[in-house]
FIKOLZA-1660 file (N, C-alpha, C; in steps of 0.1 Angstrom, whole numbers, plus 5000, padded with zeros to 4 digits):
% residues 219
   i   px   py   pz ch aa at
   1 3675 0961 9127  A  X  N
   1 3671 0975 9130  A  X CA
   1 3667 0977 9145  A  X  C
   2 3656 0966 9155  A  X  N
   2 3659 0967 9160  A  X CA
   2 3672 0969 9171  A  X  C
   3 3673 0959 9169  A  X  N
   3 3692 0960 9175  A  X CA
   3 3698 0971 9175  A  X  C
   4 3699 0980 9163  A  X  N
   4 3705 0990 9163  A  X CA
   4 3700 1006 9173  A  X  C
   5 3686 1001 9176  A  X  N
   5 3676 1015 9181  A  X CA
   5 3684 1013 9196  A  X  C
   6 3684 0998 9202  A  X  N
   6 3683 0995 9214  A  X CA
   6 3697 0997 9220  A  X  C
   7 3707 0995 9207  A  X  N
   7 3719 0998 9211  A  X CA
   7 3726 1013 9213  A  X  C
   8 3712 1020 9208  A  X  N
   8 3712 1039 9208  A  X CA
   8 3709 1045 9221  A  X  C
   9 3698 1033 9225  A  X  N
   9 3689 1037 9236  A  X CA
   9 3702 1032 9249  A  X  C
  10 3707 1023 9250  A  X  N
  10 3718 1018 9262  A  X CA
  10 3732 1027 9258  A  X  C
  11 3733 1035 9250  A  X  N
  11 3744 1044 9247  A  X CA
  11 3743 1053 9255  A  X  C
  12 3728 1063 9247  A  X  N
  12 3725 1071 9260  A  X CA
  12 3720 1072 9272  A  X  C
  13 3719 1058 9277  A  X  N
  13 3717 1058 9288  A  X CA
  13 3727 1057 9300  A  X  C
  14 3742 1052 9290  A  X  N
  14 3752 1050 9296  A  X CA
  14 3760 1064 9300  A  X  C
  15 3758 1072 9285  A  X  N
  15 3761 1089 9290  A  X CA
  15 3756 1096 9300  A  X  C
  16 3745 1097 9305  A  X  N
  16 3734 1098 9312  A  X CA
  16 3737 1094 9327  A  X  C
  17 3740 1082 9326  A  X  N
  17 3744 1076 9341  A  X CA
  17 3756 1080 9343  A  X  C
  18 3768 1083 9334  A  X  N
  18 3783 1086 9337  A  X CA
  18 3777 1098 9342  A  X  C
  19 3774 1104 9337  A  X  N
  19 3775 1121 9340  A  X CA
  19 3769 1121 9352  A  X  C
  20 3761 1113 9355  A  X  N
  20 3751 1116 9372  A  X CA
  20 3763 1116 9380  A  X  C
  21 3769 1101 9377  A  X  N
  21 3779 1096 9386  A  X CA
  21 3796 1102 9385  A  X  C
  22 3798 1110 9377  A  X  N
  22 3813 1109 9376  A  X CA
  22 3820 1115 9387  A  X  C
  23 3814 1120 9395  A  X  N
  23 3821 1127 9408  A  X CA
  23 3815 1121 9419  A  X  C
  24 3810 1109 9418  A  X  N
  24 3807 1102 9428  A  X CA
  24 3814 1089 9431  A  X  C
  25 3822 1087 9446  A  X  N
  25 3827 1074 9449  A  X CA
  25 3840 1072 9437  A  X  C
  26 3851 1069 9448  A  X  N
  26 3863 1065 9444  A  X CA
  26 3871 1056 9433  A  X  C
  27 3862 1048 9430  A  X  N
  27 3865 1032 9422  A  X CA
  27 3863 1036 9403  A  X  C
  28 3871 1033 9396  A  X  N
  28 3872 1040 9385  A  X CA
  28 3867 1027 9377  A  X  C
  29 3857 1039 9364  A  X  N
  29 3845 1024 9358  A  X CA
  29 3859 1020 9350  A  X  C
  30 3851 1004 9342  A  X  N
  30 3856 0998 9337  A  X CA
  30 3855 0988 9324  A  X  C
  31 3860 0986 9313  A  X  N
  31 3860 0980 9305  A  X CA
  31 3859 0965 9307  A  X  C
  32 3852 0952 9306  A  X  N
  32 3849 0935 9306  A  X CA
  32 3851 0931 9294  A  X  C
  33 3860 0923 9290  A  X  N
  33 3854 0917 9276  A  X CA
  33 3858 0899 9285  A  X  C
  34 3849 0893 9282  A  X  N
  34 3849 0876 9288  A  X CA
  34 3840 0868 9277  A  X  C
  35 3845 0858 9277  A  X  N
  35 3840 0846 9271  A  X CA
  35 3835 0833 9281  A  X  C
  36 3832 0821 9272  A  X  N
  36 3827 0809 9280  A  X CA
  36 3822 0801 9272  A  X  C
  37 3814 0795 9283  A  X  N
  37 3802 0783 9274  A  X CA
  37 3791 0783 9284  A  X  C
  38 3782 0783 9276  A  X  N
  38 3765 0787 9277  A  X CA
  38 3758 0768 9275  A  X  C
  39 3755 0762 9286  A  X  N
  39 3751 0751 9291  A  X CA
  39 3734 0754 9291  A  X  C
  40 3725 0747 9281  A  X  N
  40 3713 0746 9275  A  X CA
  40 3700 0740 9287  A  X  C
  41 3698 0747 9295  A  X  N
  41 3689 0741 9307  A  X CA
  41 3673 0733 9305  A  X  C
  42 3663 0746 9297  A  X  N
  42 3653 0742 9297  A  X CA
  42 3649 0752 9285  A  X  C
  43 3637 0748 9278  A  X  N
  43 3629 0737 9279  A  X CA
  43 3636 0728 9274  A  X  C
  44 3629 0714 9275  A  X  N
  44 3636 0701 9272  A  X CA
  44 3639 0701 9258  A  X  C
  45 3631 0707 9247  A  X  N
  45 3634 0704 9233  A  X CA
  45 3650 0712 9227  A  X  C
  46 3652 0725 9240  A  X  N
  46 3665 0733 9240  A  X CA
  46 3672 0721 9249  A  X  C
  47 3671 0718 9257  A  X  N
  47 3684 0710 9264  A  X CA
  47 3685 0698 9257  A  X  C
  48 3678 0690 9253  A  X  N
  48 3676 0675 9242  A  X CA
  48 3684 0677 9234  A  X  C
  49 3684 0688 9226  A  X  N
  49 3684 0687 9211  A  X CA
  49 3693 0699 9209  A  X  C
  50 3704 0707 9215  A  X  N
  50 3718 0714 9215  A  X CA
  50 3726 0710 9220  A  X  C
  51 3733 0715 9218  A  X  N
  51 3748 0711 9223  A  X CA
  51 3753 0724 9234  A  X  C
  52 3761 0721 9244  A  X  N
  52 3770 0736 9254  A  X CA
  52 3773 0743 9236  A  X  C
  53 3769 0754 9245  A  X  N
  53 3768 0766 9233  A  X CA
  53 3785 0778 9239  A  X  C
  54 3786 0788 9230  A  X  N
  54 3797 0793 9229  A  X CA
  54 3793 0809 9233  A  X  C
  55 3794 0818 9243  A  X  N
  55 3792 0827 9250  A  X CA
  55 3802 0839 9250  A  X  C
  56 3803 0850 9246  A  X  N
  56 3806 0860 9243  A  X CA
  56 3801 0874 9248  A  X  C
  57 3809 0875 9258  A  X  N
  57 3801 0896 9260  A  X CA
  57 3808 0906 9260  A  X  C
  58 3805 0918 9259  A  X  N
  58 3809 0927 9267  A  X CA
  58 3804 0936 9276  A  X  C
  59 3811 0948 9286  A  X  N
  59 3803 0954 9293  A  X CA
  59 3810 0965 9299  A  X  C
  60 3806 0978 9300  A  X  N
  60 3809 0988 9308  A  X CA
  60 3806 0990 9321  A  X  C
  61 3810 0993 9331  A  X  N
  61 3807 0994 9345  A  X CA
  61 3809 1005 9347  A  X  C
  62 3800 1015 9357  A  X  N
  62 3804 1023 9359  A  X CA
  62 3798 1022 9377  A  X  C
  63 3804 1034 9387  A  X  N
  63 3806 1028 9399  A  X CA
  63 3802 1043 9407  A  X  C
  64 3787 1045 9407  A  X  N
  64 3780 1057 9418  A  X CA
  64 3786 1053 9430  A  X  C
  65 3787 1041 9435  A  X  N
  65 3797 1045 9447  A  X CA
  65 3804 1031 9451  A  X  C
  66 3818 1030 9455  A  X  N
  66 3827 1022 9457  A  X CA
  66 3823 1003 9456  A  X  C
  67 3806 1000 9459  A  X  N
  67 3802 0990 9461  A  X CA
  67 3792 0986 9453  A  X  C
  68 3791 0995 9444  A  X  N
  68 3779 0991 9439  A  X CA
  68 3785 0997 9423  A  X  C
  69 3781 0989 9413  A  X  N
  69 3782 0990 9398  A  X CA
  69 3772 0990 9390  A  X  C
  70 3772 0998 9380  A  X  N
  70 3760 0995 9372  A  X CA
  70 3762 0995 9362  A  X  C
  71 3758 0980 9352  A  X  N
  71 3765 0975 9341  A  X CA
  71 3761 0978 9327  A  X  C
  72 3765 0982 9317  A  X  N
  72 3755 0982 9303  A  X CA
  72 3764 0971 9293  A  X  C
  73 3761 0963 9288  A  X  N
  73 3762 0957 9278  A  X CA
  73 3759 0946 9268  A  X  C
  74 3769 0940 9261  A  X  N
  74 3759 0937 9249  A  X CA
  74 3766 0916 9250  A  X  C
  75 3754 0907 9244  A  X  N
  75 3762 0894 9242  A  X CA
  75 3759 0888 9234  A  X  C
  76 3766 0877 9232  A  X  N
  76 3763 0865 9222  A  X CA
  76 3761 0856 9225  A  X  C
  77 3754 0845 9218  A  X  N
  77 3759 0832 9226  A  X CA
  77 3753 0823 9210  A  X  C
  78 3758 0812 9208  A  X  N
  78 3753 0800 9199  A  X CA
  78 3760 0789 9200  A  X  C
  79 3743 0777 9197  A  X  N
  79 3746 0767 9201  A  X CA
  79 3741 0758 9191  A  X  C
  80 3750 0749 9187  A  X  N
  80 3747 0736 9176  A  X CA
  80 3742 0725 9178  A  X  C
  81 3733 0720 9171  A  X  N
  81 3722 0713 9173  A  X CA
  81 3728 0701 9176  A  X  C
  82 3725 0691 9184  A  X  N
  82 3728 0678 9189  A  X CA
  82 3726 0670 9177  A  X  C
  83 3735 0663 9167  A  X  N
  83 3730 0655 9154  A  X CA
  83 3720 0643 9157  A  X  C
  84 3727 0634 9166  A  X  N
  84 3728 0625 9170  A  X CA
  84 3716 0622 9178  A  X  C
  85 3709 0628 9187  A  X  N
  85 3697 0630 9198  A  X CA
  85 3689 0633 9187  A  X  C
  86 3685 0644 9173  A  X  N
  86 3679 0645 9165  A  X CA
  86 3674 0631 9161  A  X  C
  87 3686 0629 9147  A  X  N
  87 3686 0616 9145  A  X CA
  87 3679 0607 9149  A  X  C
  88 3678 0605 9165  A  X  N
  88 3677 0593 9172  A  X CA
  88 3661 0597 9171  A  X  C
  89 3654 0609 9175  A  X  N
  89 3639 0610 9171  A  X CA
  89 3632 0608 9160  A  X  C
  90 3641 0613 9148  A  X  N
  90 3636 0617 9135  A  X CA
  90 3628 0601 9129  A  X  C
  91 3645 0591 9135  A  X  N
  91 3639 0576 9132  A  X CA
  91 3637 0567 9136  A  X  C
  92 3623 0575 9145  A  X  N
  92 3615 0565 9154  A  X CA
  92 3601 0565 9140  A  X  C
  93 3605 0579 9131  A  X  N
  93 3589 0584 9122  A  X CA
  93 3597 0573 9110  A  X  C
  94 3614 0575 9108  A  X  N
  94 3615 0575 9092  A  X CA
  94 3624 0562 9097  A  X  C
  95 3621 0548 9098  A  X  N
  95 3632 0538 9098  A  X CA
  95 3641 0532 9084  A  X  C
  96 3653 0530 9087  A  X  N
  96 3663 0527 9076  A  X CA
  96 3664 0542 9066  A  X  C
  97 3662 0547 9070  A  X  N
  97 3666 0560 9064  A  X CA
  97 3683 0567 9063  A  X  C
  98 3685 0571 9059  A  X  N
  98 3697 0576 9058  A  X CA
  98 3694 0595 9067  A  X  C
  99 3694 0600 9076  A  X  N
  99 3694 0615 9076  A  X CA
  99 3706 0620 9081  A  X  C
 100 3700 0635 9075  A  X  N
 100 3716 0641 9077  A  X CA
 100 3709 0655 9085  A  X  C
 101 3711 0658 9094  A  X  N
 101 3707 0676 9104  A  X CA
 101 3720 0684 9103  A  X  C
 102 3715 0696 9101  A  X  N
 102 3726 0710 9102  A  X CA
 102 3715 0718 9115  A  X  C
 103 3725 0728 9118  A  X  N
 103 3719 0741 9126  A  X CA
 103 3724 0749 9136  A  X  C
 104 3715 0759 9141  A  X  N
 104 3720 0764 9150  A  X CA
 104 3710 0772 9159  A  X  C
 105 3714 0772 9173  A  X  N
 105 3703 0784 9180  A  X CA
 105 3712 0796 9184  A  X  C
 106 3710 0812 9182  A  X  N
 106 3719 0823 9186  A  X CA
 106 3713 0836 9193  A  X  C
 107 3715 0836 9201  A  X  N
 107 3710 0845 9213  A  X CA
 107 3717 0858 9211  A  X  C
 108 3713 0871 9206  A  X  N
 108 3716 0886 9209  A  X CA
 108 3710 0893 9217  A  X  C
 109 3720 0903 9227  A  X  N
 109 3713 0904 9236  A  X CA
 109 3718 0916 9241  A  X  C
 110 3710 0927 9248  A  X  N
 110 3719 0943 9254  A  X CA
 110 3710 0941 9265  A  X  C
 111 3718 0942 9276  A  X  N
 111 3715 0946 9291  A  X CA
 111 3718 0953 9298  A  X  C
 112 3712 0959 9309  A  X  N
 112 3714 0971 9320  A  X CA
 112 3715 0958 9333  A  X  C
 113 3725 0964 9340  A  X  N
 113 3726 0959 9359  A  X CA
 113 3732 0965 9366  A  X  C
 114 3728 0955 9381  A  X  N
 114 3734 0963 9389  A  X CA
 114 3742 0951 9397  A  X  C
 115 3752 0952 9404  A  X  N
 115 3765 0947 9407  A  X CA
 115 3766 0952 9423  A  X  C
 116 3763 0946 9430  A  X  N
 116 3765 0949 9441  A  X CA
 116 3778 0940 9447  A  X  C
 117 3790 0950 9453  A  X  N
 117 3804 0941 9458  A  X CA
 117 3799 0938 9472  A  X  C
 118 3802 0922 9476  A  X  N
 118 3803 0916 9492  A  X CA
 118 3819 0919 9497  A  X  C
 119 3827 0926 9489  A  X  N
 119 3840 0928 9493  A  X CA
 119 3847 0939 9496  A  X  C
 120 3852 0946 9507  A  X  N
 120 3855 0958 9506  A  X CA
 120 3866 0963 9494  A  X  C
 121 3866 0977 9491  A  X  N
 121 3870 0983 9475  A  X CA
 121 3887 0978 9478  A  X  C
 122 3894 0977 9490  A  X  N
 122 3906 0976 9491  A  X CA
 122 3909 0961 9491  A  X  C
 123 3901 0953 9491  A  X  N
 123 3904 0939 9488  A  X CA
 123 3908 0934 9476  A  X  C
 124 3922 0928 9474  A  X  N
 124 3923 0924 9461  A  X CA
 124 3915 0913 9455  A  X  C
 125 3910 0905 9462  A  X  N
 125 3899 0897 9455  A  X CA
 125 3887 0901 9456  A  X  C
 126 3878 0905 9449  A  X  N
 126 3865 0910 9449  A  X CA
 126 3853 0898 9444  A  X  C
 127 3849 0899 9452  A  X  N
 127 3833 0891 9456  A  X CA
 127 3820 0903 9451  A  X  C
 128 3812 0895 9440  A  X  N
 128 3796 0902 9437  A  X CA
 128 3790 0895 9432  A  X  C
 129 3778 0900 9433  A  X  N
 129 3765 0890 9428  A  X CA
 129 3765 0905 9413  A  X  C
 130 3749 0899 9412  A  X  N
 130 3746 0909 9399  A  X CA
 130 3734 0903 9392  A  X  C
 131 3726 0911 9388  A  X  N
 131 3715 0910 9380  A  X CA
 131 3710 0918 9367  A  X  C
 132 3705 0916 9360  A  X  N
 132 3706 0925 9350  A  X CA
 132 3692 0920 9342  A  X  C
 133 3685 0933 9334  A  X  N
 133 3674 0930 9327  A  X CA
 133 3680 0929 9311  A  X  C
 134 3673 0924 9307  A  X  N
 134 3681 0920 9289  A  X CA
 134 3669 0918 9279  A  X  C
 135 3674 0923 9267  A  X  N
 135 3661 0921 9258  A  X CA
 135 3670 0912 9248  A  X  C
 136 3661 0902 9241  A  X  N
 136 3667 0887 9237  A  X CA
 136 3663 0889 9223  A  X  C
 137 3671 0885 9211  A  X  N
 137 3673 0883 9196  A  X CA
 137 3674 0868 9192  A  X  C
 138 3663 0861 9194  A  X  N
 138 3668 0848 9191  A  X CA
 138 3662 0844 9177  A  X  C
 139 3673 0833 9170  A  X  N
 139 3674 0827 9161  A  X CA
 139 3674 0815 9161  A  X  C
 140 3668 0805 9154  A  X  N
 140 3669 0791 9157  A  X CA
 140 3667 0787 9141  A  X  C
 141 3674 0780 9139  A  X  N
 141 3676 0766 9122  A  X CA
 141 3677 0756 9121  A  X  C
 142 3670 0746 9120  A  X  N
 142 3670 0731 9116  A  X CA
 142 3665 0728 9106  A  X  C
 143 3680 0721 9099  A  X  N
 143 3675 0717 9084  A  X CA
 143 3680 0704 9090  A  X  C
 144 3667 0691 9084  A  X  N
 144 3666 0679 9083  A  X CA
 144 3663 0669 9070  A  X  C
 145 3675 0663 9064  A  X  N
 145 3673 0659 9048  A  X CA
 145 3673 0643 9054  A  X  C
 146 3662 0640 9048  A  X  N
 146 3666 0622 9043  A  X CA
 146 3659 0614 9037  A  X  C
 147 3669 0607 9031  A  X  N
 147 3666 0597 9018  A  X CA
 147 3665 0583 9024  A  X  C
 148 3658 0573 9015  A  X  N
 148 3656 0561 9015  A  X CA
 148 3650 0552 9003  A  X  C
 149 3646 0543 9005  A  X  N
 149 3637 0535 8993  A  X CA
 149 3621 0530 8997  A  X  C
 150 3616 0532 8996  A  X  N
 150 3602 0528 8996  A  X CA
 150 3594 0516 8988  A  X  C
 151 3584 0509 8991  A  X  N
 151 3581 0499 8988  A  X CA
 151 3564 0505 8983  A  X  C
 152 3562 0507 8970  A  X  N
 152 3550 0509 8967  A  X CA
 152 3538 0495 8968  A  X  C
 153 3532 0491 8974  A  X  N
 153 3523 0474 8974  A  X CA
 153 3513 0476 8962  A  X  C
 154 3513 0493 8957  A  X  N
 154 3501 0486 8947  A  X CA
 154 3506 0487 8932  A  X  C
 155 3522 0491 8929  A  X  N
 155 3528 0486 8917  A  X CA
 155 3540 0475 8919  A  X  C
 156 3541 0471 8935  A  X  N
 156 3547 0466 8936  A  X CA
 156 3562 0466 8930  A  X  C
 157 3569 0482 8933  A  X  N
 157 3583 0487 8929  A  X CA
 157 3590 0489 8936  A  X  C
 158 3601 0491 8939  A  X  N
 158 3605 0505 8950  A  X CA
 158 3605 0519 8944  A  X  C
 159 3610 0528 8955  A  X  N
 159 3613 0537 8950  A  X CA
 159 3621 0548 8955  A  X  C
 160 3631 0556 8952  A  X  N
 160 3634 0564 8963  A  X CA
 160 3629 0576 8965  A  X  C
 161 3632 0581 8982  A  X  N
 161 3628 0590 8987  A  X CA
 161 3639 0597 8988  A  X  C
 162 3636 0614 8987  A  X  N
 162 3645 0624 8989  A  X CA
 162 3636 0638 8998  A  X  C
 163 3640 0638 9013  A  X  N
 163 3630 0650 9013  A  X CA
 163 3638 0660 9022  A  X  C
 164 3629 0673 9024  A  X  N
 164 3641 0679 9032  A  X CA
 164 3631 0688 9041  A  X  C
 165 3638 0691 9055  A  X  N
 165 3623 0698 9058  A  X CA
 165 3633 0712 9065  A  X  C
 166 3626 0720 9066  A  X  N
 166 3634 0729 9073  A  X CA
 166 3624 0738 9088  A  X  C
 167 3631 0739 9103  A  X  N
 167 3625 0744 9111  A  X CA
 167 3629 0762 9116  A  X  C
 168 3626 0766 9116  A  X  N
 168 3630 0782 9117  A  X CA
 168 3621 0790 9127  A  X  C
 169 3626 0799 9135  A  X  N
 169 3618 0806 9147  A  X CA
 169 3628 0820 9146  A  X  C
 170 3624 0829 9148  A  X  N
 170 3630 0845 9150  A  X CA
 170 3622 0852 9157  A  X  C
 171 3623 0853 9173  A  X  N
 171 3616 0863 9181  A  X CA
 171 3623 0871 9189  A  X  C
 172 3620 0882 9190  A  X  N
 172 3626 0887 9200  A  X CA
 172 3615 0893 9217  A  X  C
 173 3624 0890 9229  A  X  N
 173 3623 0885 9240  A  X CA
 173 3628 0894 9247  A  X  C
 174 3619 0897 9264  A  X  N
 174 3625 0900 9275  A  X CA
 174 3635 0888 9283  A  X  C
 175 3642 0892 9291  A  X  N
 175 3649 0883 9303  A  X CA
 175 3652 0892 9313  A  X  C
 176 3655 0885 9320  A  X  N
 176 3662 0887 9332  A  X CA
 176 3675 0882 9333  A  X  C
 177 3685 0883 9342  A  X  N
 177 3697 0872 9348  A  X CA
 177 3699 0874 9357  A  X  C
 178 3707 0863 9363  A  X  N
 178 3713 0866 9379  A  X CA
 178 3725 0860 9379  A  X  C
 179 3735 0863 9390  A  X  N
 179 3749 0857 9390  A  X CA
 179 3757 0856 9399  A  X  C
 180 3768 0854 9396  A  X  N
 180 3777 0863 9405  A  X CA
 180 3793 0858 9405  A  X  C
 181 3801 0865 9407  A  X  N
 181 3813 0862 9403  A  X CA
 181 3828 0865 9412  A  X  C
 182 3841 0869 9405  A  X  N
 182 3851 0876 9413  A  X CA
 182 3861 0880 9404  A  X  C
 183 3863 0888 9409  A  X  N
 183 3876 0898 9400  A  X CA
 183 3891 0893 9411  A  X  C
 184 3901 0893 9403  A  X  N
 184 3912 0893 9410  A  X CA
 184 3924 0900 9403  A  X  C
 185 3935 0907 9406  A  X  N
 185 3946 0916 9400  A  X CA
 185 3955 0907 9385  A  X  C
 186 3958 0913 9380  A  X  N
 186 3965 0906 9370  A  X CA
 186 3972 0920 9366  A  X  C
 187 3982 0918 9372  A  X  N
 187 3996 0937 9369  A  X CA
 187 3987 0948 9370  A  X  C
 188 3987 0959 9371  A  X  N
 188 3987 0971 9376  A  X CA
 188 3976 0973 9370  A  X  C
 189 3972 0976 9354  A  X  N
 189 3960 0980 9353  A  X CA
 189 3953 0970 9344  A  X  C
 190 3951 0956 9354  A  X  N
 190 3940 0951 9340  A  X CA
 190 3939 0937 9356  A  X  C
 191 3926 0933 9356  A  X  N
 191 3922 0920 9365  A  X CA
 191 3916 0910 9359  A  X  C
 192 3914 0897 9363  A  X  N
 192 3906 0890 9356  A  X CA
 192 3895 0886 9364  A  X  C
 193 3884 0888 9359  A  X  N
 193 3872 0882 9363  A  X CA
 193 3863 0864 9356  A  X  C
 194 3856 0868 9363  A  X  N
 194 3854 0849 9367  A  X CA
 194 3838 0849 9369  A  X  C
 195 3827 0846 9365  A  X  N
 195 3812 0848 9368  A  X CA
 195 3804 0833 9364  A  X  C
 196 3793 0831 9367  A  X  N
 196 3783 0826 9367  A  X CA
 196 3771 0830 9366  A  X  C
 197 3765 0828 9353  A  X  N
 197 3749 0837 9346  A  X CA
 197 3739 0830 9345  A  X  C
 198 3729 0828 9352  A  X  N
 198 3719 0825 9349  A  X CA
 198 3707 0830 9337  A  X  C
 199 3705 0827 9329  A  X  N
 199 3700 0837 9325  A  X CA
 199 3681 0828 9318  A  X  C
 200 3676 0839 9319  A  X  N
 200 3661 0836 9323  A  X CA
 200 3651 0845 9306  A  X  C
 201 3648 0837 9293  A  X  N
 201 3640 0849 9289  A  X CA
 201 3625 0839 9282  A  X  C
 202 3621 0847 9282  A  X  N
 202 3607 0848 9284  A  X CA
 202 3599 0848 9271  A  X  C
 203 3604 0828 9270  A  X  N
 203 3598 0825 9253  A  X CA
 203 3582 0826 9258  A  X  C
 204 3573 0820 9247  A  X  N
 204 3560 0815 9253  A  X CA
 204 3561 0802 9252  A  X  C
 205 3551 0800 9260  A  X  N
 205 3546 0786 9269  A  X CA
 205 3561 0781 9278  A  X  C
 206 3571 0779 9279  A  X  N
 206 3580 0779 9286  A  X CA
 206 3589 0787 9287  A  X  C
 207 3598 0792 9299  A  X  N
 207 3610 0802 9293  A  X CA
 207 3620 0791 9293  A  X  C
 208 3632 0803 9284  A  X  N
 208 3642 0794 9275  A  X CA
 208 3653 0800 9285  A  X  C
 209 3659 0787 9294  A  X  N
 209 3671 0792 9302  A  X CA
 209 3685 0781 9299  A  X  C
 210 3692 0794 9303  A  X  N
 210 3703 0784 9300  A  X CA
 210 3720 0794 9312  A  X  C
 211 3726 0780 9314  A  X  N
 211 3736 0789 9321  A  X CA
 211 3749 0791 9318  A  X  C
 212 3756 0805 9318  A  X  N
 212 3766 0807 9312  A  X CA
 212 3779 0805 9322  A  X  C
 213 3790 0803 9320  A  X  N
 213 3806 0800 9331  A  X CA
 213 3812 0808 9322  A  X  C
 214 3819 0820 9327  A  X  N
 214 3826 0828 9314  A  X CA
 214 3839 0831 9324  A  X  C
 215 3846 0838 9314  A  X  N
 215 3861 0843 9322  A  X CA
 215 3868 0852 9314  A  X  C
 216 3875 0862 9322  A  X  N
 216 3875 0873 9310  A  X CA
 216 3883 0883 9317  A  X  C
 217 3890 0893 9311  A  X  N
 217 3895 0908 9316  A  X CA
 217 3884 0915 9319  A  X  C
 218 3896 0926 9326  A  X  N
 218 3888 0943 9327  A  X CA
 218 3900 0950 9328  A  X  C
 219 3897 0959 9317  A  X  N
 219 3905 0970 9317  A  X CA
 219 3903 0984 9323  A  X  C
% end
């Protein structure tokens, strides 16, 4: 639900800003869809314990004047839990154990920016940085099962063990990002772009960052 209000609220904000802008500055807005991989920075228990996650966006541009862009859009990103790095903690608590981990962590996310070009509008390679504010949907799951045999000393039996635990978090989050990239021609009406995302949101007690390498059209 949220998600849906916010994605009402960047709709009309996008109407709003076309219309300020539609007779301003030469450069005609534009359609992004790009992909990548989302590289797990901090905190340590996110970089430890995931794997390079899988990055997804899109975004509209629109262009008040030839150098400057202002971006609205929406992204994905998820990442699977490191088995193995788990594992390796789980059985420092549970030794000779058998365990088995599933999961995932997935980031939703709608942002507003701005795009400033280092390149003039007639250069076919375009140089920009860019920043953008974003409000964050995160999801995280860890399910941890494991069995073993046990040694009871006061009937002197074994026994087995079967347990399962599950970790779960759902908040949603400000951020920030920062970047910067380049567009280059690809036939008459479509280029390919190329970026680097930092992106910055604002769990508690640490923020949760991680950096995205994506590559993608515009139409």
């Amino acid at each position: 639900m949220k998600f849906s209000k916010l994605f009402i609220i960047l709709l009309l904000l996008l109407f709003i800003f076309e219309n300020a802008f539609s007779q301003v500055g030469k450069r005609r807005n534009q359609i992004e869809l790009y992909g990548g991989l989302a590289l797990p920075m901090s905190p340590d228990e996110f970089k430890d314990y995931y794997k390079t996650g899988l990055s997804l966006h899109g975004q509209y541009v629109i262009f008040p004047s030839p150098k400057l862009g202002i971006s609205f859009g929406a992204g994905y990103e998820i990442f699977t839990v490191d088995n193995e790095a788990i594992k390796e903690d789980f059985l420092g608590f549970y030794t000779n154990y058998d365990i088995s981990v599933e999961g995932n962590a997935n980031v939703t996310e709608v942002s507003i920016g701005v795009r400033p070009y280092l390149s003039s509008p007639e250069s076919n390679m375009q140089f920009f940085l860019f920043g953008m504010g974003t409000y964050n949907f995160l999801k995280t799951e860890i399910n941890i099962k494991y069995s073993g045999i046990e040694y009871d000393y006061i009937t002197g039996t074994y026994f087995n063990v079967e347990e399962e635990e599950d970790f779960k978090d759902d908040d949603d989050k400000l951020g920030i990002a920062i970047g910067a990239g380049i567009e280059t021609p690809m036939g008459e009406s479509m280029n390919l772009i190329f970026q680097g995302l930092y992106r910055f949101i604002f769990t508690e007690d640490e923020t949760t960052n991680f950096l995205g390498i994506t590559a993608g059209v515009i139409f």
